[in-house]
C-alpha positions in Angstrom: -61.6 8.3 17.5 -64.6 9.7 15.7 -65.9 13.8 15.0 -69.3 14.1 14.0 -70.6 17.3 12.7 -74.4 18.2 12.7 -75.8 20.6 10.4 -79.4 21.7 9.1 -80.8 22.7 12.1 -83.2 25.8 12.4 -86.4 27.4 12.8 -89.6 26.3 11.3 -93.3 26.8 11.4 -95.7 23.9 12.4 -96.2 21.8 9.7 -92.9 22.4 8.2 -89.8 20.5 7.4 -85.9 20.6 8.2 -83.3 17.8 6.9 -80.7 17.4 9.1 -77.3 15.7 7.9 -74.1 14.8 11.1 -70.6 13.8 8.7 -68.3 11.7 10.5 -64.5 11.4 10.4 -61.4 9.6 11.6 -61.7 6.0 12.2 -64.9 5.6 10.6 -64.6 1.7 10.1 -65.2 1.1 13.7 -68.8 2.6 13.1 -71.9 0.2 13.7 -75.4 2.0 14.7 -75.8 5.4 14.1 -78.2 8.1 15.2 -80.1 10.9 16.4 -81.0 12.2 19.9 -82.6 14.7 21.1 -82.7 17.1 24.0 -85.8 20.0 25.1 -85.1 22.4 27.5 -85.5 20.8 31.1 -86.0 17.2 29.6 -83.6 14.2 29.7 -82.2 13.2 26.4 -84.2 11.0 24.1 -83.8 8.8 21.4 -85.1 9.7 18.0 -84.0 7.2 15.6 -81.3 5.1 15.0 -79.8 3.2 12.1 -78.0 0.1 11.3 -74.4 0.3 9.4 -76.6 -2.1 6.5 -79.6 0.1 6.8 -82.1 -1.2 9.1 -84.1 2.1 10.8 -85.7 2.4 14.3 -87.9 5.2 15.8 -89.0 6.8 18.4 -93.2 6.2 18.3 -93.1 9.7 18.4 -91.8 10.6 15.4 -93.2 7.5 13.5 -94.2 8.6 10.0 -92.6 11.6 10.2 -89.0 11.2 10.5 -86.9 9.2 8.3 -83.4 8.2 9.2 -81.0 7.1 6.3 -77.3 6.9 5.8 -75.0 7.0 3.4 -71.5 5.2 4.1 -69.4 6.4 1.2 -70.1 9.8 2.3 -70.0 8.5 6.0 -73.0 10.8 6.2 -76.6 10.2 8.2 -79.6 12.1 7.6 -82.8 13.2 9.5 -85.6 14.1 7.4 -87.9 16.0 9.3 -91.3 15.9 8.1 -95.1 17.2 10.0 -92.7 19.7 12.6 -94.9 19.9 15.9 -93.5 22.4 18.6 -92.9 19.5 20.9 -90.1 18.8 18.6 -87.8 21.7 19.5 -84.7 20.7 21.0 -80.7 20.5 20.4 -80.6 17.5 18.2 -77.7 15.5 18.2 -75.7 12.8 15.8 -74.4 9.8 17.7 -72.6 7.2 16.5 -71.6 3.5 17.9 -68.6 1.5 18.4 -67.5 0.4 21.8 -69.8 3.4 23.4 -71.8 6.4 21.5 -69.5 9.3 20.5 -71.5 12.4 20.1 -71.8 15.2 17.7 -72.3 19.0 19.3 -75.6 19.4 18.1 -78.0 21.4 15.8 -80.7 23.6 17.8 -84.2 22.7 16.0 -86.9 25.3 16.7 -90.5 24.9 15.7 -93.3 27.6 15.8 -96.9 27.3 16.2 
């Protein structure tokens, strides 16, 4: 059993930036990957960027240069810095982490102006 608990989220002007951190609890051992989604209003839910338990990031082409994904595991924390906001990227963002399937976080709302 795992919590996750997003925070950071907010509103922003194009251009701007937001750091967003998701802690986990309970049996934090059985974590691999970890992280971030996203959802817009109407849209499915998309991947953002994910993260290895030794470090190794992936990204969405979307967010390529942008974002950065790191962790660190003796805080059992992982963080999404936000970098270059465009309004495309407003949505409910959302910490997931990996053992035997994704547990899920309940989400930080990220709003970007123009």
């Amino acid at each position: 059993q795992v919590q996750l608990v997003e925070s950071g989220g907010g509103l922003v002007q194009a251009g701007g930036s937001l750091r967003l951190s998701c802690a986990a609890s309970g049996s934090i051992f059985s974590i691999g990957a970890m992280g971030w989604y996203r959802q817009a209003p109407g849209k499915q839910r998309e991947l953002v960027a994910t993260i290895t338990r030794g470090g190794t990031p992936n990204y969405a082409n979307s967010v390529k240069g942008r974002f950065t994904i790191s962790r660190d595991n003796t805080k059992n924390t992982v963080y999404l810095q936000m970098n270059s906001l465009k309004p495309e990227d407003t949505a409910v963002y959302y910490c997931g982490a990996n053992d035997a399937y994704w547990y899920w976080g309940q989400g930080t709302q990220v709003t970007v102006s123009s």
